[in-house]
C-alpha positions as CSV (number, residue, x, y, z in Angstrom):
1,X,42.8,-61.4,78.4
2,X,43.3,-61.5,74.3
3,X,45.1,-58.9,73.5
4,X,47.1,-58.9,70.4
5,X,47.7,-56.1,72.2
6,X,50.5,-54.3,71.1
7,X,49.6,-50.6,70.9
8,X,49.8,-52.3,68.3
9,X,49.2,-53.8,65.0
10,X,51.6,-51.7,63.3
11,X,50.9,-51.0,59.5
12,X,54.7,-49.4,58.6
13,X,53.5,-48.6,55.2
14,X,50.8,-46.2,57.2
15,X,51.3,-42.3,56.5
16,X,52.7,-40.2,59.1
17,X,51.4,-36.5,59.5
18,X,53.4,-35.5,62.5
19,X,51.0,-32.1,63.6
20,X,48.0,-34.0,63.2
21,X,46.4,-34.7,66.0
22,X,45.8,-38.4,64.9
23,X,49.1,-39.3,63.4
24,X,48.9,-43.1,62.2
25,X,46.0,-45.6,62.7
26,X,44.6,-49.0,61.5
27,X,41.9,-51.0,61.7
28,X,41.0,-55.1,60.9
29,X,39.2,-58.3,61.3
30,X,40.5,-61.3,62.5
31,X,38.9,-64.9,62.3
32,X,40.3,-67.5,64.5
33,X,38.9,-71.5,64.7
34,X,41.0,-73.0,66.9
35,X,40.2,-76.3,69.8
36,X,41.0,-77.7,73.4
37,X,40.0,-74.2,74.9
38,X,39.8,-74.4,78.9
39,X,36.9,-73.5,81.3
40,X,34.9,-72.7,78.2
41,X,31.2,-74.2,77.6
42,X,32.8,-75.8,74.3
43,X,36.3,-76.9,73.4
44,X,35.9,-75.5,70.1
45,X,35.6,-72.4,69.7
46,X,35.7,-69.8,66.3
47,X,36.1,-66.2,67.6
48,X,35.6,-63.0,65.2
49,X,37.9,-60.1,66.5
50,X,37.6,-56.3,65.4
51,X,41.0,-54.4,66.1
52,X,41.8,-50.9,65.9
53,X,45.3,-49.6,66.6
54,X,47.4,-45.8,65.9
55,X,49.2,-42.9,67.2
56,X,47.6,-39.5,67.8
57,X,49.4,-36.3,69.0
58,X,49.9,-37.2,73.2
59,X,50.2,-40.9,72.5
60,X,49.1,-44.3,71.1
61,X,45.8,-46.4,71.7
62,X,44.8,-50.4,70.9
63,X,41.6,-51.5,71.2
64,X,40.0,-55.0,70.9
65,X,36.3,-56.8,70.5
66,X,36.1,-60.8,70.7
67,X,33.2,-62.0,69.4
68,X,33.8,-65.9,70.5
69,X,31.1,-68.8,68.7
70,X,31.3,-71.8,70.8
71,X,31.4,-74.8,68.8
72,X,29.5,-78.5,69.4
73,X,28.7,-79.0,72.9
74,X,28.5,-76.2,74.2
75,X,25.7,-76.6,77.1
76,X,23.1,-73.5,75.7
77,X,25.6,-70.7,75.5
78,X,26.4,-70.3,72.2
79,X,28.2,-67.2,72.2
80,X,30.2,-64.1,74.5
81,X,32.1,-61.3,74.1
82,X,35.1,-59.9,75.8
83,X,37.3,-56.7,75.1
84,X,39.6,-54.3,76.1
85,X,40.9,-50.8,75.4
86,X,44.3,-49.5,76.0
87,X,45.2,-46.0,75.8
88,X,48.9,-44.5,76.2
89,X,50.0,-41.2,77.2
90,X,53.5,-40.6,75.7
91,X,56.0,-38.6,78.5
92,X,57.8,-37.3,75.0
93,X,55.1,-36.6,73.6
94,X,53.4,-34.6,76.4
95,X,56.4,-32.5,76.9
96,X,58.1,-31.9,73.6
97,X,61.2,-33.4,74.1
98,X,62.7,-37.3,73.9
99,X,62.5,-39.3,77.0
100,X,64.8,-41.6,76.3
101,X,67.7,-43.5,77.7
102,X,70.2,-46.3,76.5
103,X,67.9,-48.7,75.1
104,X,65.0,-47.1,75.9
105,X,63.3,-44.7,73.7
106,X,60.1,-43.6,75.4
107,X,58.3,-43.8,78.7
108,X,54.3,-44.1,78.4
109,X,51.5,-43.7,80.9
110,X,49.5,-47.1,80.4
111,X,46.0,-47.7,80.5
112,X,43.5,-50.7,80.0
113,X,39.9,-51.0,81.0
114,X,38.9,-54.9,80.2
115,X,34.9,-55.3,79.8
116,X,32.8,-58.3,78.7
117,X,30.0,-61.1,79.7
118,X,30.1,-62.0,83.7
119,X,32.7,-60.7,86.1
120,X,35.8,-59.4,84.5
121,X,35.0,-55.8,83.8
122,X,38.8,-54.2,85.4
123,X,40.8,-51.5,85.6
124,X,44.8,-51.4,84.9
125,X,46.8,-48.6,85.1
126,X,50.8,-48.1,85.2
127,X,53.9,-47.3,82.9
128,X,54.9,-48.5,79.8
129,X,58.3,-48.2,78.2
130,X,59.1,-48.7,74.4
131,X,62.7,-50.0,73.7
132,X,65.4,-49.6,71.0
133,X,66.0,-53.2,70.4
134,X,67.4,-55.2,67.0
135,X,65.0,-57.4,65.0
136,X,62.1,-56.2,66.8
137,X,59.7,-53.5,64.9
138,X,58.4,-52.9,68.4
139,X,58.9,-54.1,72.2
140,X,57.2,-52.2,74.5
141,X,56.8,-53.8,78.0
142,X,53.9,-52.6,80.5
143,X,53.7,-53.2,84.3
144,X,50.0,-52.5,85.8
145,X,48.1,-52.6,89.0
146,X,44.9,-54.6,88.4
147,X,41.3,-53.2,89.9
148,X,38.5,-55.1,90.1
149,X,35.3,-53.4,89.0
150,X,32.9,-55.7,89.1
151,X,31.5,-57.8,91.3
152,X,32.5,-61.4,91.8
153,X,35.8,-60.1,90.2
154,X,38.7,-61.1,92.7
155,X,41.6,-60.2,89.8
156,X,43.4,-57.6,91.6
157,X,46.9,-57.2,91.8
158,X,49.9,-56.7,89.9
159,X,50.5,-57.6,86.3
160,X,53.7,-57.6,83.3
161,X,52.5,-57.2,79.6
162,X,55.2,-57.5,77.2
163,X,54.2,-56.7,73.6
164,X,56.1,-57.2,70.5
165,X,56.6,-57.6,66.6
166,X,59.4,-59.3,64.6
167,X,59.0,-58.7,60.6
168,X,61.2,-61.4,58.9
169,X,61.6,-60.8,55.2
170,X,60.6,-64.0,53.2
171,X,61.1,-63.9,49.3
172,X,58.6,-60.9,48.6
173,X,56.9,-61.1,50.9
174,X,57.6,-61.3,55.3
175,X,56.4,-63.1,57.8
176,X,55.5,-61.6,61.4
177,X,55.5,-62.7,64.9
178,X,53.5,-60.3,66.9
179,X,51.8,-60.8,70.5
180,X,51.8,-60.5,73.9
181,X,52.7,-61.9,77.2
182,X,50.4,-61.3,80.4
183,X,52.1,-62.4,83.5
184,X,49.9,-61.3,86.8
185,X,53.0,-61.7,89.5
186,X,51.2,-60.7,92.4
187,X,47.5,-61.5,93.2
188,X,45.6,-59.7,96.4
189,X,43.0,-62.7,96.7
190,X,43.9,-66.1,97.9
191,X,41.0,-67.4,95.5
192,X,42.8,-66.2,92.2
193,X,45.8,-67.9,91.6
194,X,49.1,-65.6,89.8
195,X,48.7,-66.9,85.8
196,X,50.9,-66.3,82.8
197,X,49.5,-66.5,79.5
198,X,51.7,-66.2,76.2
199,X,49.5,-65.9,73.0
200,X,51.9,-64.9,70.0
201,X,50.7,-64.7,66.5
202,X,52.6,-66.0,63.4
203,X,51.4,-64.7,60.0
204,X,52.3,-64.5,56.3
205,X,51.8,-61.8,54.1
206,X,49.3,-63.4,51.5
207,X,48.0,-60.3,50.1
208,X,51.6,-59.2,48.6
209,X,52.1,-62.2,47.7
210,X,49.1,-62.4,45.6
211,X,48.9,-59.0,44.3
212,X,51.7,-56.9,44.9
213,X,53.6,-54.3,47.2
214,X,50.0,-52.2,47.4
215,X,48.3,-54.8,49.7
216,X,51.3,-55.1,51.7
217,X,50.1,-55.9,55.6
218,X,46.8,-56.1,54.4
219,X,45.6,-60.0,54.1
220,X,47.7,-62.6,56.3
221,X,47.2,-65.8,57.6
222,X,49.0,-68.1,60.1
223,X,48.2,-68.9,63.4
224,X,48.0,-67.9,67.0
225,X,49.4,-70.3,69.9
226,X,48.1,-70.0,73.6
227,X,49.5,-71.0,76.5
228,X,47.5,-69.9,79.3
229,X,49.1,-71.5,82.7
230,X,46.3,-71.3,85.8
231,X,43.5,-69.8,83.3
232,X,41.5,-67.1,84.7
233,X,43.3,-67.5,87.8
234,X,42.0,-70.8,88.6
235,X,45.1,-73.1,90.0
236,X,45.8,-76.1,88.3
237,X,44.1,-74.9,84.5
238,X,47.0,-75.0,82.4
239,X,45.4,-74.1,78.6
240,X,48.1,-75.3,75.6
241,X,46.2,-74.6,72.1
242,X,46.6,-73.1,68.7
243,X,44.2,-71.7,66.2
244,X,44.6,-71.3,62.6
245,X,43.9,-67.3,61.8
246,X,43.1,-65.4,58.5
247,X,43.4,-61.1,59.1
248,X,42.6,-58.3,57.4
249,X,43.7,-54.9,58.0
250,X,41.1,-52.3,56.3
């Protein structure tokens, strides 16, 4: 459940046209190499994934492909897939007018359909709120009831999904943290066990570094940490990696 899954990979220096119907959007590759991956045919594993991520006139949208490489012994599967889209429909949005209280600055319909190779194809749906907080460039936390939609799929239930970005000014340059936390609380099957799984990301920005404010948030690298306690649901599968990550938005 790889989400860097934000709605989401805010580009701040991206142009705003506020009667647009699309009003900000981004899109970039990620490699990943990283080891010790769980319930996987091989602990290595170097994953390709294609992000896309902006703002249109009734809301926001992320949307993720993994394309995962399994590396050395890898028992003749030598590559899967897995994504997920993520539409939001904004309540201030829809009705013209802030929704907004205290901390709180807007209240979303939330959406995420998760698709890829064997039995994991679901359905979320609940309500996402975005919040006024200091140091973050976004929090926005999501709280979904899981559907299972395919068979053999015994994920349903009830799940938290904070998401979030911290830009730190470094020199000339900044460093993010960006990521997410899923946390399915509440499982309907006795077979699937309630998991957490915290995957943030922290990157430099290379590409102003090397060449100037114009590539700003373009090239960074850094890496991603996963912790993934009961992976997949299965009790007792407690995944603790890293991988080393190079990005660039288009």
């Amino acid at each position: 459940m790889k989400k860097i899954y934000l709605l989401a990979t805010l580009v701040l220096s991206q142009n705003v046209f506020a009667d647009d119907l699309v009003q900000w959007w981004d899109v970039s590759a990620t490699v990943l190499h990283g080891e010790n991956y769980d319930l996987a045919p091989s602990e290595r594993q170097t994953t390709i994934t294609l992000e896309t991520a902006g703002a249109w006139k009734y809301g926001d949208w992320f949307a993720f492909q993994d394309f995962i490489n399994f590396n050395g012994n890898n028992n003749g599967v030598n590559s899967s897939t897995y994504g997920e889209i993520s539409p939001r429909f904004s309540a201030s949005k829809i009705l013209g007018q802030p929704v907004s209280f205290g901390a709180i600055k807007d209240v979303s319909l939330a959406l995420t359909y998760e698709e890829g190779e064997g039995p994991v194809h679901s359905m979320l749906y609940g309500i996402g709120v975005d919040l006024d907080v200091p140091f973050f460039s976004y929090l926005q936390l999501n709280t979904y009831r899981r559907d299972a939609i395919s068979s053999g799929n015994i994920s349903d239930g009830w799940q938290f999904t904070p998401v979030f970005r911290i830009d730190m000014p470094v020199g000339n340059a900044n460093i993010i943290i960006d990521g997410f936390i899923d946390w399915v609380f509440s499982a309907d099957n006795n077979g699937y066990d309630e998991n957490l799984h915290i995957n943030p990301q922290i990157k430099y920005d290379l590409g102003k570094t090397l060449f100037g404010d114009h590539k700003q948030n373009k090239l960074l690298v850094g890496f991603e940490y996963d912790y993934w306690q009961s992976k997949y649901g299965v009790a007792g599968i407690d995944q603790n990696t890293y991988s080393i990550i190079a990005q660039y938005h288009f």
